[in-house]
N, C-alpha and C positions, 0 to 999 in steps of 0.2 A: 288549418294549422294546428299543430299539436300545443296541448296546454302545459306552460312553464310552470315549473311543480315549485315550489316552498323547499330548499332547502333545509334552513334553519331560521328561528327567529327568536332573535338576543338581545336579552333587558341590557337596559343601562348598565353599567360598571360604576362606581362608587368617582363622584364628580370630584376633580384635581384643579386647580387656577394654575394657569396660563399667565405673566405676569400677575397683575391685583385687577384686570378687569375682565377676563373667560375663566369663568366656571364652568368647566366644559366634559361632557361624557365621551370618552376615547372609543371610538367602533373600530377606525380602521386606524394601524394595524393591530390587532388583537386578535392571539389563538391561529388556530391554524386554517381556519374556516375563513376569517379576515383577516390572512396576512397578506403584504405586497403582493406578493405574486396571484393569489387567486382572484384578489380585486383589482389587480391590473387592467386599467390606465389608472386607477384609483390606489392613491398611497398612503390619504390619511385622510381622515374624516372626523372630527372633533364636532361634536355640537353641544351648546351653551343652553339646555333645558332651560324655562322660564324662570327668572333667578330676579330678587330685587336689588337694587344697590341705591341706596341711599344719596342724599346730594352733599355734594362734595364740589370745594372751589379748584382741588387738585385734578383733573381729570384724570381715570383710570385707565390704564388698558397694556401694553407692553412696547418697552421703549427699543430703539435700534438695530436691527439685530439683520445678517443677510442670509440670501436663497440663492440657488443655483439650480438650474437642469428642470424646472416646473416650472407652472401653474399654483397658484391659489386663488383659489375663489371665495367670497366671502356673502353668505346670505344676510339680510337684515331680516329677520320677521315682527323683531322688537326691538326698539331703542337705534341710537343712529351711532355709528361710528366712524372717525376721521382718521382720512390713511395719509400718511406720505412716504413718496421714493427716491431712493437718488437718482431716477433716471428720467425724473421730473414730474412723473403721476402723482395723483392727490384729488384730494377731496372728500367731502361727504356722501357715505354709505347709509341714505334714508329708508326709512320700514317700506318694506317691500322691496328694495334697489337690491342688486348686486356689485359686489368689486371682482371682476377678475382681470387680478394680475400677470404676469408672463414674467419671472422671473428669467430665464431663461441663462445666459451668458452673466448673470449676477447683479442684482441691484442690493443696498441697503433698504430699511424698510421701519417702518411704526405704524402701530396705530393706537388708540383712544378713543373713548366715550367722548363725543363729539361736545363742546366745550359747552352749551347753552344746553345741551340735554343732562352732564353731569349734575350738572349745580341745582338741576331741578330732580335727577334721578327718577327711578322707576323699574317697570320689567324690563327686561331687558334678557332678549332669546336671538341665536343666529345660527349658522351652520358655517363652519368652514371646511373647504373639501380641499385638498391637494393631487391635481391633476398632472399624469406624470408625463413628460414630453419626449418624441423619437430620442432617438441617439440623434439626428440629422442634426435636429434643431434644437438642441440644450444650447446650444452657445450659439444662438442667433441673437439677435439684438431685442431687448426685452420694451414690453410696451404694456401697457392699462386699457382695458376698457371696462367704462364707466358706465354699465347696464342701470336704464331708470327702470321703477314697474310699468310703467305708463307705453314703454320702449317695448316691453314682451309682446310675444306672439298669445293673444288670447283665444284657444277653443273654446265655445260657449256650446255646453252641453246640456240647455236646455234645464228642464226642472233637476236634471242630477248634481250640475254644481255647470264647473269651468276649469279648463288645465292654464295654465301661464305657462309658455315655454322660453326655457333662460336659453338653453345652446339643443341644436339637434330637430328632432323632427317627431310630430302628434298629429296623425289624421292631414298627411299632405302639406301640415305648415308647418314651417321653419322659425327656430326663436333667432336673436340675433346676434348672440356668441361668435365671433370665431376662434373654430378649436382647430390643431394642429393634426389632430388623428378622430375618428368617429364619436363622439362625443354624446350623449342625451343627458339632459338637467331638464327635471322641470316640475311645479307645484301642480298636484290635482288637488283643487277647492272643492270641497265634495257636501254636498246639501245632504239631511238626515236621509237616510234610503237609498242615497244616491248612487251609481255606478259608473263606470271609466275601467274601459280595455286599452288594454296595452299590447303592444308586438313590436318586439325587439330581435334581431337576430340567434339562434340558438346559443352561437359561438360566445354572444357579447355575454362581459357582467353587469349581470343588473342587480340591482338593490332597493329598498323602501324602508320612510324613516316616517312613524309617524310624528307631525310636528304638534298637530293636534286631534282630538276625538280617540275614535274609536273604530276597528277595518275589520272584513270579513276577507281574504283573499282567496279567489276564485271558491264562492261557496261555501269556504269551510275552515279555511283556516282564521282562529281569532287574533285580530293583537292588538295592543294598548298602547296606548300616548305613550311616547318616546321611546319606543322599543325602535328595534333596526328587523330587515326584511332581507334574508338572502335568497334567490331563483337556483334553483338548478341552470345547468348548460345545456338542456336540452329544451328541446319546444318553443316556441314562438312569442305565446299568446298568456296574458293573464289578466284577470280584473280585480280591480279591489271594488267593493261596498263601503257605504258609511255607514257605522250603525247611529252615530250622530254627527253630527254636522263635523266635519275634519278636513284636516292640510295633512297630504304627503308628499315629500319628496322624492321622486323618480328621480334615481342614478342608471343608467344603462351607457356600457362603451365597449370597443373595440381591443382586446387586449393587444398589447406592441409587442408582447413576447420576446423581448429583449432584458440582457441583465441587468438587474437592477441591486446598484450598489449606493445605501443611505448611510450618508455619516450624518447626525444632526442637522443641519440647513440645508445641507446638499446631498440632492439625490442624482447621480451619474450612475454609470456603466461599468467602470471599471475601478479599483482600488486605486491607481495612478491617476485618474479626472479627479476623485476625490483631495489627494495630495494636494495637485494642483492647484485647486479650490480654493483649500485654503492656503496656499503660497498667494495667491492672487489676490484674496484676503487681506492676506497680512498686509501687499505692500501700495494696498491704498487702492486695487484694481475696478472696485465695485463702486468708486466715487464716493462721494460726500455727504451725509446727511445729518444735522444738527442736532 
């Protein structure tokens, strides 16, 4: 298999809050390298660098607000966050867990620094990714699943570290996501010196974020904690190295190659779905949530 070359690899952006509780560095969409279209299935990618927040009896994080036409997915690597939907999903997102939602046909939505971890504070690091859905199934009925760490698929690779796989597939195993189009999420724990190959379809976009350490990609390429990793479209195959002990996250999906029209919380097809959206919005369609 031919080796999937390094696009480009891009530092942080200067860190924006999200409500008062993500302080989060914006990758996707940005520039033309990570706009929609080129990281299609992928449409936005926010991650919350290691950040302290202080304790607090108010819990932080952003209140109300609705989706349409995705996915969100929600990493914990530090500090717990509490979700709730109007379409009845909830719960605590603990270090390690993931949240992904299916927003799909529209729910309301919130979430917060998880009330008993507020008041004590701390680091507090995540990933949020927005994964985009067919035209088929944007207005399907939306549903949660509440991925534990414990729940992941674990490759153990020996003295080089270990992959966790959230959705998709590493070496024959399956994490246990279900995604609506070809999907790959998943964390390489990677011990100092350590290595992990990857092969992904030419066609797919893939990506790497490092969460922590330090990466050598395929022999030669350097990058640092919390830069982002773009693949060429071609070739199969790549490795990262650890030059010390480090967390990446593998993004790799199927592009849907269909239009892709973002208004704010809603990403549809067409200017008219948009409209829609929020008509259906307006008059109470997405339900109730406090």
């Amino acid at each position: 298999m031919a080796t999937k070359k390094v696009e480009i690899v891009v530092a942080p952006k200067p860190a924006h809050f999200v409500g008062d509780g993500f302080r989060v560095h914006n990758f996707i969409p940005s520039g033309y390298q990570l706009d929609m279209k080129r990281m299609d299935p992928f449409i936005m990618l926010d991650y919350n660098s290691k950040f302290h927040f202080g304790a607090t009896e108010t819990p932080r994080g952003v209140g109300v607000h609705p989706h349409r036409g995705f996915e969100t997915v929600t990493i914990a690597y530090q500090g717990k966050v509490e979700h709730h939907d109007s379409a009845g999903g909830g719960g605590v997102i603990g270090q390690g867990d993931v949240q992904w939602m299916t927003a799909a046909s529209g729910v309301l939505h919130k979430e917060f620094h998880e009330t008993q971890w507020a008041k004590e504070g701390g680091i507090f690091q995540m990933v949020q990714l927005w994964v985009n859905l067919p035209a088929k199934d944007k207005m399907s009925t939306p549903k949660y699943q509440a991925i534990k760490n414990a729940d992941m698929k674990i490759v153990d690779l020996g003295e080089n570290g270990f992959v966790e796989i959230i959705a998709g597939e590493f070496q024959g195993e399956k994490g246990p996501a279900q995604t609506f189009s070809p999907v790959n999420l998943m964390n390489a724990k990677l011990k100092s010196g350590g290595t992990a190959e990857f092969s992904f379809p030419a066609s797919f976009n893939t990506a790497a974020l490092v969460i922590e350490g330090h990466i050598t990609v395929n022999g030669e390429e350097k990058v640092a904690t919390d830069h982002f990793v773009l693949f060429e479209n071609e070739g199969e195959t790549f490795t990262v190295t650890a030059n010390e002990d480090s967390v990446v996250l593998i993004i790799s999906g199927e592009p849907l190659n269909e239009p892709i029209f973002p208004h704010g919380p809603f990403v549809m097809n067409t200017r008219e779905e948009i409209i829609q959206a929020f008509e259906d919005f307006n008059s109470g369609k997405f339900g109730y949530l406090e």
